[in-house]
Structures are given as C-alpha cells and as structure tokens.
DRENPA-3360 file (N, C-alpha, C; in nm, 2 decimals, always signed):
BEGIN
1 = XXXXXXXX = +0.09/-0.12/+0.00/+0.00/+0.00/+0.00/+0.09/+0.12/+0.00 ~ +0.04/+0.23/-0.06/+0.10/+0.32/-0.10/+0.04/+0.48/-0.04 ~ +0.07/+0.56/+0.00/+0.02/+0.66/+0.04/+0.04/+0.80/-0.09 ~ -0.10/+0.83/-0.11/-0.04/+0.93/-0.15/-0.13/+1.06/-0.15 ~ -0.08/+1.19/-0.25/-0.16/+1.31/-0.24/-0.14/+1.38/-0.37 ~ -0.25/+1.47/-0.40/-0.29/+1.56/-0.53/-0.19/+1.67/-0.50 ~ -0.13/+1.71/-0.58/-0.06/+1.84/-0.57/-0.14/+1.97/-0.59 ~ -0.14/+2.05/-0.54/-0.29/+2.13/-0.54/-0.28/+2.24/-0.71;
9 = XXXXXXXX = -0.12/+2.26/-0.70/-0.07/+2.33/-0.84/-0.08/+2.26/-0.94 ~ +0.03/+2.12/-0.94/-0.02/+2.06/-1.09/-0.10/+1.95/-1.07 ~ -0.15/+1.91/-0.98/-0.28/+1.82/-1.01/-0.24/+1.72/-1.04 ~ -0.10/+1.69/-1.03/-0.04/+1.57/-1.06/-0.02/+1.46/-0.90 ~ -0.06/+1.36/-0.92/-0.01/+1.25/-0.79/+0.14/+1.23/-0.75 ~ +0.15/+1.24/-0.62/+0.29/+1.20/-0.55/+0.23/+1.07/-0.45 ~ +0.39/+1.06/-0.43/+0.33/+0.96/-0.32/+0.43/+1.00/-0.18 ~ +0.39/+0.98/-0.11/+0.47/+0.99/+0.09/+0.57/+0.87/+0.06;
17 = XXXXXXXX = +0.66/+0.94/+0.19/+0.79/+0.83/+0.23/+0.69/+0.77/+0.32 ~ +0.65/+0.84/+0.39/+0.58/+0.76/+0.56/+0.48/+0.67/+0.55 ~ +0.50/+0.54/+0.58/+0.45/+0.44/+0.62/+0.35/+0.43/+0.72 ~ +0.18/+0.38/+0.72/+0.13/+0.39/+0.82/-0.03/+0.28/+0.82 ~ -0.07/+0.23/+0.86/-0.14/+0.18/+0.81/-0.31/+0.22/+0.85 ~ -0.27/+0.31/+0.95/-0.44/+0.38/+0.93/-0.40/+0.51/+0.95 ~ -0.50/+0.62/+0.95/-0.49/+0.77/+0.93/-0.44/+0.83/+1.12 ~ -0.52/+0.74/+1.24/-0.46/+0.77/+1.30/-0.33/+0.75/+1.29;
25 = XXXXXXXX = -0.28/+0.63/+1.25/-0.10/+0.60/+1.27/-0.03/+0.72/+1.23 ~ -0.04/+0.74/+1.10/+0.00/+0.81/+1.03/+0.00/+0.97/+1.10 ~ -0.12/+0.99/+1.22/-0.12/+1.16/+1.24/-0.03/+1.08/+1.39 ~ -0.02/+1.04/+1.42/+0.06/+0.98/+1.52/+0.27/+1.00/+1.51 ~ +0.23/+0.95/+1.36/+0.39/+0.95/+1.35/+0.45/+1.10/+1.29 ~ +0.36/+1.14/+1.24/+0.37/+1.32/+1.21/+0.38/+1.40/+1.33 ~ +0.32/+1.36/+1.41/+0.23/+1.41/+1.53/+0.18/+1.58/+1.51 ~ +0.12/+1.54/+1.42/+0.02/+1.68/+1.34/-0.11/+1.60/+1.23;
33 = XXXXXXXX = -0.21/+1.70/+1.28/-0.30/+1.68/+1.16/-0.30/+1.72/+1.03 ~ -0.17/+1.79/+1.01/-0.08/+1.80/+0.86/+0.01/+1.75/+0.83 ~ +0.07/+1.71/+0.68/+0.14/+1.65/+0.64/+0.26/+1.79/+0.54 ~ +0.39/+1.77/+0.56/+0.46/+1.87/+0.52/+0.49/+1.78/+0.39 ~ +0.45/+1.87/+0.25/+0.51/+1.73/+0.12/+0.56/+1.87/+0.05 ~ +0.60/+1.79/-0.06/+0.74/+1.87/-0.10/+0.63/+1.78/-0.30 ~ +0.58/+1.87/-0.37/+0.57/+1.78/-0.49/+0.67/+1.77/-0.53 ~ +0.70/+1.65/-0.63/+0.82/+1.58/-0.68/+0.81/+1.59/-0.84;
41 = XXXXXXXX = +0.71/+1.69/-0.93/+0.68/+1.72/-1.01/+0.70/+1.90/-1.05 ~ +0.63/+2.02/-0.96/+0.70/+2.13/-0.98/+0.75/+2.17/-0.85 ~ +0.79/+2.09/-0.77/+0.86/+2.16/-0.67/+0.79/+2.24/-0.54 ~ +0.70/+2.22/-0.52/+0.57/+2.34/-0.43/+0.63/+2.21/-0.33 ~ +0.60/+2.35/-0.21/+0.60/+2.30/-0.06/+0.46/+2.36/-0.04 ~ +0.40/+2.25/+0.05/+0.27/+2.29/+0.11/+0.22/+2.16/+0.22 ~ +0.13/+2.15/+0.30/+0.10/+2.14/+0.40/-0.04/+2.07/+0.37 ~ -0.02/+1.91/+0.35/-0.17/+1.83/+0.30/-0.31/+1.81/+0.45;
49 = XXXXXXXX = -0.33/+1.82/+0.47/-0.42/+1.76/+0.58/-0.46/+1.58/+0.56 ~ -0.42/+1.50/+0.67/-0.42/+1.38/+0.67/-0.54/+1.34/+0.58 ~ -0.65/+1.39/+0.60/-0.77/+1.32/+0.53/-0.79/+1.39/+0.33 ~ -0.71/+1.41/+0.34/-0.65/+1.45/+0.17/-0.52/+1.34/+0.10 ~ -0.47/+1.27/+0.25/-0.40/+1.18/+0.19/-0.48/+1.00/+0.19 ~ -0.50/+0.97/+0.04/-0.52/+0.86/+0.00/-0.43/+0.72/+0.02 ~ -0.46/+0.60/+0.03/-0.37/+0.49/+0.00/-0.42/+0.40/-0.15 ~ -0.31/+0.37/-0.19/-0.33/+0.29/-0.33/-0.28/+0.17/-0.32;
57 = XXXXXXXX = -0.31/+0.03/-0.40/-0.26/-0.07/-0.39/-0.10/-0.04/-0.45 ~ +0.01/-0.12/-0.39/+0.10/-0.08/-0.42/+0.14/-0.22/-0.55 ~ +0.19/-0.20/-0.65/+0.17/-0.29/-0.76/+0.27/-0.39/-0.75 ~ +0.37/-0.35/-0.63/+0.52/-0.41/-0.65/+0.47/-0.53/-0.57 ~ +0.36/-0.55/-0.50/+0.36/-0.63/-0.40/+0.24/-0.74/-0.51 ~ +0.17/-0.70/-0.56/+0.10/-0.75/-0.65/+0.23/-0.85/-0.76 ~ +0.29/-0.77/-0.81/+0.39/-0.87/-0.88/+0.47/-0.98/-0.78 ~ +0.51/-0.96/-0.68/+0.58/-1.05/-0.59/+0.46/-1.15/-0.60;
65 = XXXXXXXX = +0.33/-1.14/-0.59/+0.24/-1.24/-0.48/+0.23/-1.31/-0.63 ~ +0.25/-1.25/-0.82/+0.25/-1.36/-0.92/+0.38/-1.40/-0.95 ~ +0.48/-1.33/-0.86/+0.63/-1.44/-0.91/+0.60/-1.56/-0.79 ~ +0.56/-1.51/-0.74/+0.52/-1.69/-0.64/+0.45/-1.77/-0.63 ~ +0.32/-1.69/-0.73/+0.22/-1.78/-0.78/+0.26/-1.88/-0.91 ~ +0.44/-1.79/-0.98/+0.46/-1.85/-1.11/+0.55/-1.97/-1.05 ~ +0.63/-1.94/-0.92/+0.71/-2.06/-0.88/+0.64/-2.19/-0.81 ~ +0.53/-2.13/-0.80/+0.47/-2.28/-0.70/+0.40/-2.34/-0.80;
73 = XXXXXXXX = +0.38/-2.31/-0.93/+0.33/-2.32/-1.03/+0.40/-2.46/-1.12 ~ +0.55/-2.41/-1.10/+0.64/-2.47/-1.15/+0.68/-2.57/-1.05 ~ +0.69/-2.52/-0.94/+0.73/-2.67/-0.85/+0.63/-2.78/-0.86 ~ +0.48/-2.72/-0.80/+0.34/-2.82/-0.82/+0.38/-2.93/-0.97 ~ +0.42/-2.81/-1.06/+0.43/-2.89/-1.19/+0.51/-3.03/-1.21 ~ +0.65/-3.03/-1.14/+0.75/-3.16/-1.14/+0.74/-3.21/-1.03 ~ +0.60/-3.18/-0.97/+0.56/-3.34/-0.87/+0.50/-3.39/-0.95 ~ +0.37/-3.30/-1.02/+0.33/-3.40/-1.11/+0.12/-3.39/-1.06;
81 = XXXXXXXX = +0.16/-3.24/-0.96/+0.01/-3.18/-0.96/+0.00/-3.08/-1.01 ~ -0.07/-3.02/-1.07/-0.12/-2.86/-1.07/-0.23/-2.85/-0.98 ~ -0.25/-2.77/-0.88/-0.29/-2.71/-0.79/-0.38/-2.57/-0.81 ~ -0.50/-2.58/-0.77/-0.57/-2.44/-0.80/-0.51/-2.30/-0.68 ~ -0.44/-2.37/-0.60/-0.42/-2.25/-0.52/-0.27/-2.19/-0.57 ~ -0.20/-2.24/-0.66/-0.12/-2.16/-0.74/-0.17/-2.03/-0.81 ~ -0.29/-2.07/-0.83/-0.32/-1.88/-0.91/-0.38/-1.85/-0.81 ~ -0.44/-1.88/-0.66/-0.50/-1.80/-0.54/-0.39/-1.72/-0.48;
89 = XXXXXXXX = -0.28/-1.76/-0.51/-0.15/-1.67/-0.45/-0.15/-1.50/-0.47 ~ -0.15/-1.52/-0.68/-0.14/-1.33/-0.64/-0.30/-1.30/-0.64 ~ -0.40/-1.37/-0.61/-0.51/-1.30/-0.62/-0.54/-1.26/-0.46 ~ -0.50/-1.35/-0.39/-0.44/-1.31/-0.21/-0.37/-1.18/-0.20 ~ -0.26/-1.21/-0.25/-0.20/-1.09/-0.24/-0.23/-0.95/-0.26 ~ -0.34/-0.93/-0.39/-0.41/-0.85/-0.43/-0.49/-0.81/-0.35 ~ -0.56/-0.89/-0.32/-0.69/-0.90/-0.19/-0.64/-0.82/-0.08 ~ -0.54/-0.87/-0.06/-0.51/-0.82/+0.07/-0.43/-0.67/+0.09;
97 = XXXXXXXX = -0.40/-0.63/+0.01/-0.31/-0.51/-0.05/-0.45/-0.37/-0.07 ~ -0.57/-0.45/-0.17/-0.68/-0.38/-0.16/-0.74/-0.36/-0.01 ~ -0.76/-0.44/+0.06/-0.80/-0.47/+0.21/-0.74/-0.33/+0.28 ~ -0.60/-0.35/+0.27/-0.50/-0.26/+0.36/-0.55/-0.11/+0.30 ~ -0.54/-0.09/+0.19/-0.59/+0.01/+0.12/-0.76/+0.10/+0.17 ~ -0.84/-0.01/+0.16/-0.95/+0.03/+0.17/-1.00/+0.09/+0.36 ~ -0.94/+0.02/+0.43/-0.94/-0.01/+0.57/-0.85/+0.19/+0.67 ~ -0.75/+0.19/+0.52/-0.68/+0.32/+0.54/-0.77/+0.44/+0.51;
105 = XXXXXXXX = -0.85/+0.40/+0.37/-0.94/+0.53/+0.32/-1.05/+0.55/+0.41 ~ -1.12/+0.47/+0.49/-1.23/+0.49/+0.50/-1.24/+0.54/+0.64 ~ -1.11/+0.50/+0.71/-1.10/+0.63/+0.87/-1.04/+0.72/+0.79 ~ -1.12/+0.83/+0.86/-1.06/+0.98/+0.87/-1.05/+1.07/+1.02 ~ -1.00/+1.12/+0.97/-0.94/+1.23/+1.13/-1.01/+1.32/+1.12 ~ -1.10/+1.38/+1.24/-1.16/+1.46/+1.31/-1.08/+1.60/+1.27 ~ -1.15/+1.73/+1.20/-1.10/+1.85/+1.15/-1.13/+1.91/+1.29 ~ -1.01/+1.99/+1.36/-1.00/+2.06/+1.44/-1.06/+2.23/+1.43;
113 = XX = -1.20/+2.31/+1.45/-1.21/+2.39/+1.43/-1.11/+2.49/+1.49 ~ -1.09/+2.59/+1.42/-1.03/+2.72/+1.46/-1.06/+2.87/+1.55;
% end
C-alpha cells in the first residue's frame, strides 16, 4: 500500500515516504493533523491535511504475490500436480493489498475547528 496526495498546483499524484497503516498512525507519526510534502513534479512545498492523503494498492507487492504464484506453479508442476491454489497466490495478495488500502481510506481524522 501506497500513500499518496494531489498536488494542489499541478494536479499531478505523489506519493509519501511515511509508512502507516491507518490515518490515525500516520497523524501519530507526524504528530500533526498535517502532512509537510514537497511535490516531486513542480517543486511546491505545502502542507496536506491527513484526510487528503489517500492509499493505493501498491503494484510491487501485486507482482511479488504472481512471481510466487509462477514458482509454486512450476514446483506443483515436477511433482506432477497442478494445484488451484497456485493462481490463489497473487489474487491473495491482491486482496489483501486492496484490504489494507481500503481499511486506510475509510478512517478519517476529526478537523479541528479554529
């Protein structure tokens, strides 16, 4: 899973270094209900508010769960089974990557009035 945010100038996606798996963690490890991001596209410094930052499935982890779905694939093969839980691997993986994803978007943090 992947964190990320809309650049408010170019409207282009970044993504966060910081790691977190729900919105409180994440204002926990900031320890602010802002996020200081830096776009990596024109350069603007600005100040996201946690519930502006999204999580996305991260794809690298999606490929890992079909390089291991392609090796157990190939082992199953020179015993001399093929196995249906060789293609349940990256679709697990997937699952679960969406899971982590979805579980992040749907808490949000309390806007502090001023």
């Amino acid at each position: 899973m992947k964190l990320t945010y809309t650049c408010s100038i170019c409207k282009k996606q970044n993504y966060l270094r910081d790691k977190a798996v729900t919105r409180p963690d994440l204002q926990m490890k900031v320890r602010s209900d802002e996020v200081r991001v830096n776009c990596s596209h024109c350069g603007k410094m600005d100040k996201k508010h946690i519930n502006r930052v999204d999580a996305v499935v991260d794809s690298r982890v999606n490929l890992i769960g079909l390089i291991l779905g392609g090796i157990s694939t190939v082992l199953v093969w020179q015993i001399g089974f093929i196995a249906a839980f060789t293609f349940a691997i990256p679709i697990f993986f997937w699952r679960h990557e969406m899971d982590k994803a979805s579980r992040f978007n749907k808490t949000l943090i309390s806007r502090k009035n001023a």
